[in-house]
PATIMAR-610707 format. One record per residue (C-alpha): x, y, z; residue in three letters. Coordinates in steps of 0.5 Angstrom, whole numbers. Example, Ala and Ser with C-alpha at 12.3 -4.5 7.8 and 13.67 -1.06 7.14 Angstrom:
2
{{25, -9, 16}, 'ALA'}
{{27, -2, 14}, 'SER'}
END
This chain:
189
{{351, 178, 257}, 'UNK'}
{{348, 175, 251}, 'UNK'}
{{342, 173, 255}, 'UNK'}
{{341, 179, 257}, 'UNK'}
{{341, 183, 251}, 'UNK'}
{{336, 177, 248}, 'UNK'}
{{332, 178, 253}, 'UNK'}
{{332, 186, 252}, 'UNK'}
{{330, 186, 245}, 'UNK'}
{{324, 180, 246}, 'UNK'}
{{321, 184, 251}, 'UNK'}
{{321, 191, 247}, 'UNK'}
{{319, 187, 240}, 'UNK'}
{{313, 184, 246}, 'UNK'}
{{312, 192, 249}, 'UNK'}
{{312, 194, 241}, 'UNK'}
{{307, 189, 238}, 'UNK'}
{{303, 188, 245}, 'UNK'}
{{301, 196, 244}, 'UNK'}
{{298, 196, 238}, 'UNK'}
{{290, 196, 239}, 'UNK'}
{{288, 202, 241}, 'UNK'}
{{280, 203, 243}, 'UNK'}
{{277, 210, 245}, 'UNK'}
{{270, 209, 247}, 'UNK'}
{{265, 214, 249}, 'UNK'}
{{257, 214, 250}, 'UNK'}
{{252, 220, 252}, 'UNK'}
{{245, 219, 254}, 'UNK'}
{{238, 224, 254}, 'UNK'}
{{237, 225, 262}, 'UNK'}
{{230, 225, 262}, 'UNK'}
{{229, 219, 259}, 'UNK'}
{{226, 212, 263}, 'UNK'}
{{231, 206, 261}, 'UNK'}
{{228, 202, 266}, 'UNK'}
{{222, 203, 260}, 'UNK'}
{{225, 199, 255}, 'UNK'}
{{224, 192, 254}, 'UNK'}
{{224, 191, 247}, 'UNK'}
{{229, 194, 241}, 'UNK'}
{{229, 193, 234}, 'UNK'}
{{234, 195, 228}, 'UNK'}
{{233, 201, 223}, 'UNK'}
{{232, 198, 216}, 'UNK'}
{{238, 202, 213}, 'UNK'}
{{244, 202, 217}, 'UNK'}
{{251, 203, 214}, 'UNK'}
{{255, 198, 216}, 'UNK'}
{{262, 198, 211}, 'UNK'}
{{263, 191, 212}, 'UNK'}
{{263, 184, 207}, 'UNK'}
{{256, 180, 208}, 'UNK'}
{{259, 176, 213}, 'UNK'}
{{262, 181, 218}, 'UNK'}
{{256, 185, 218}, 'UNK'}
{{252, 178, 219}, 'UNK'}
{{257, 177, 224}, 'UNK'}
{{257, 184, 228}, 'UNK'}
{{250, 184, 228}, 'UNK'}
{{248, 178, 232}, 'UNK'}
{{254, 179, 236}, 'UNK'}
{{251, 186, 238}, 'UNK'}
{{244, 183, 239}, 'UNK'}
{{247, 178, 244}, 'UNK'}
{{250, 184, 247}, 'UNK'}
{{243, 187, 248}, 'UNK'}
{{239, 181, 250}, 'UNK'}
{{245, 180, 256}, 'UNK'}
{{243, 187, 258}, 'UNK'}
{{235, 185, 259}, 'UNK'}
{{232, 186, 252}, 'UNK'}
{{228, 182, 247}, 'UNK'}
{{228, 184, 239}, 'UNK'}
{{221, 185, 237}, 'UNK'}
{{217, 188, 231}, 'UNK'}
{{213, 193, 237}, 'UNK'}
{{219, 196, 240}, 'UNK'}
{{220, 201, 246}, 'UNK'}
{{227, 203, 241}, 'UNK'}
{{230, 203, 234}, 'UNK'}
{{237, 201, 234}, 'UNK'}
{{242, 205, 229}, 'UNK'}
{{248, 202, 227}, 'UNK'}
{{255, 205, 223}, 'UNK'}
{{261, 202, 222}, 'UNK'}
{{267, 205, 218}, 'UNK'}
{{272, 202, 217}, 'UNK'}
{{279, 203, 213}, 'UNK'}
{{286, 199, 211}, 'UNK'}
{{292, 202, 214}, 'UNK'}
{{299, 201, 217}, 'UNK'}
{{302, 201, 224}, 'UNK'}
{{310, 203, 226}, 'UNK'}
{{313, 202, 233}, 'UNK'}
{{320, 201, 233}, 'UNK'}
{{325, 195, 237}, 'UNK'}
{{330, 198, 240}, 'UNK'}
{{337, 195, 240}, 'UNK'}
{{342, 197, 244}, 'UNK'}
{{349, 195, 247}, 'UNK'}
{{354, 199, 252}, 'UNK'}
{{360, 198, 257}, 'UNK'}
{{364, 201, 261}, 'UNK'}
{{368, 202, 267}, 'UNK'}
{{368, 205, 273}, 'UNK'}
{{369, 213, 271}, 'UNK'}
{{367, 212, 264}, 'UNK'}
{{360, 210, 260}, 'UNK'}
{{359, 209, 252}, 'UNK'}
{{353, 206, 250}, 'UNK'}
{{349, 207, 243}, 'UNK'}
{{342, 204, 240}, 'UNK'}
{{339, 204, 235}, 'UNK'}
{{331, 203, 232}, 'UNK'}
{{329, 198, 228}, 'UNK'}
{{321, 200, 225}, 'UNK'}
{{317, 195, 224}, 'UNK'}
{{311, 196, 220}, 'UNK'}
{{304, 192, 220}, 'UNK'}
{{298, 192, 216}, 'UNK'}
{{291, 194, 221}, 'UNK'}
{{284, 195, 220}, 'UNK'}
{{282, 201, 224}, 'UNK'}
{{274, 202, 226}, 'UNK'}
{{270, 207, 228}, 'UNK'}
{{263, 205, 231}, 'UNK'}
{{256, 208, 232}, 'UNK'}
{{250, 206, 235}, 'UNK'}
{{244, 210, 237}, 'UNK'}
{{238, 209, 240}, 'UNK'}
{{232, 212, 239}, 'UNK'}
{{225, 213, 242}, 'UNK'}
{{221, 209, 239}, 'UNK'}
{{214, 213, 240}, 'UNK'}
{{218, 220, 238}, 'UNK'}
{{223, 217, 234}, 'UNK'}
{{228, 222, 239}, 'UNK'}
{{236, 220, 241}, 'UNK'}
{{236, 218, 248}, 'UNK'}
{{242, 214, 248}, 'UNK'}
{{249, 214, 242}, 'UNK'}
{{255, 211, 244}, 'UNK'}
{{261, 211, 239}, 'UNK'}
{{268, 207, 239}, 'UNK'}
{{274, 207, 235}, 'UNK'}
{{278, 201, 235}, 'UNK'}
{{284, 197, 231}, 'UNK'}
{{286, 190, 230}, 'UNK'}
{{290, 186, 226}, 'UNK'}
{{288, 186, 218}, 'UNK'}
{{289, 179, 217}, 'UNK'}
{{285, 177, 223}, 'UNK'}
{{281, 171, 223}, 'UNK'}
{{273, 170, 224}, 'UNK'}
{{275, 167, 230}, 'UNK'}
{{279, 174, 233}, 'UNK'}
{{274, 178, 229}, 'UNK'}
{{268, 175, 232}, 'UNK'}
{{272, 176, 239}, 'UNK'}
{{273, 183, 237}, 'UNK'}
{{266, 185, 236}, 'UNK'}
{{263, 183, 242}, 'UNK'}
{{270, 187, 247}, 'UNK'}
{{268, 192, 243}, 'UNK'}
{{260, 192, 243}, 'UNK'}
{{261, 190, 251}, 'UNK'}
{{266, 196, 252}, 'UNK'}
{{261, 200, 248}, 'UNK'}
{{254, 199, 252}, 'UNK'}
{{258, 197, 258}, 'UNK'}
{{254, 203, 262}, 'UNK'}
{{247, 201, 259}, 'UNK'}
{{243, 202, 262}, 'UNK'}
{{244, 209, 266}, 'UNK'}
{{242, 209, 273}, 'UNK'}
{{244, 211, 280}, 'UNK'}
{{250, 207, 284}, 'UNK'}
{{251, 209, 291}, 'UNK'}
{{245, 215, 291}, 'UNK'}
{{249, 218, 286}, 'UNK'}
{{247, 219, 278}, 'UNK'}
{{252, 215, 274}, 'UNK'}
{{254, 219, 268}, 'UNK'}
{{260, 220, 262}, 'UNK'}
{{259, 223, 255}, 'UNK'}
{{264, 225, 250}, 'UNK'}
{{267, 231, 254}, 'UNK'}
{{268, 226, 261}, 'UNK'}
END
């Protein structure tokens, strides 16, 4: 019985710790513009990244691994510009462990259980990326993400967090076909 209820309370507190990231990831494109087109990509001087020196330098050579795994070259000609923003805040996250003992017998039950909150320290982020035409300066592609992780996260997992982010965010580029069929989603799908 003991081993039992042990068990009961390591798998809530692993079911409990284990749902705290959260990710929503959307993207949306201009339809009528030719991604095969687009060879090169650079960056906007003023993007708004809310992160330390580090973070920043971090996500940004991430970001450019991501665009270069999908077939582009950073160049000062460039066939788009990229606008990055990053938000970011300290919060909190509670789930609670539940804890709870019954018994009974053939015709008679009595159980009770009780929540125990269990509160931890999170930053909550919010990306954006869009690409714009470089001839016309026109949004052709935005792509935005809200994610969480753990405050105290170490470069390491930080670094692991930026590139499943940018991977997700960019998971569609570049627009196509599959199957004879216009392969879409946007922020309302």
């Amino acid at each position: 019985m003991k081993n039992i209820f042990f068990l009961a309370v390591i798998a809530a507190a692993g079911f409990s710790l284990g749902s705290c990231a959260s990710n929503s990831i959307a993207y949306d494109y201009d339809k009528s513009f030719n991604f095969a087109n687009v060879k090169t990509y650079d960056y906007y001087a003023d993007n708004s990244l809310q992160l330390n020196s580090i973070d920043s330098s971090n996500f940004m050579r991430t970001l450019d691994g991501v665009l270069q795994s999908k077939g582009l070259t950073r160049s000062s000609n460039p066939d788009i510009y990229v606008a990055v923003m990053i938000k970011n805040a300290a919060g909190s996250k509670t789930s609670s462990v539940g804890i709870g003992i019954g018994g009974g017998n053939r015709w008679l039950g009595l159980g009770t259980g009780i929540g125990i909150p269990v509160s931890s320290k999170v930053m909550n982020y919010a990306f954006q990326i869009d690409m714009d035409n470089a001839a016309n300066k026109q949004l052709v592609w935005t792509t935005r993400s809200e994610k969480t992780t753990s405050y105290n996260a170490s470069t390491d997992n930080k670094m692991s967090f930026y590139k499943s982010t940018l991977e997700g965010m960019f998971k569609n580029y570049p627009v196509g076909t599959k199957n004879g069929k216009t392969v879409k989603s946007n922020y309302y799908n």
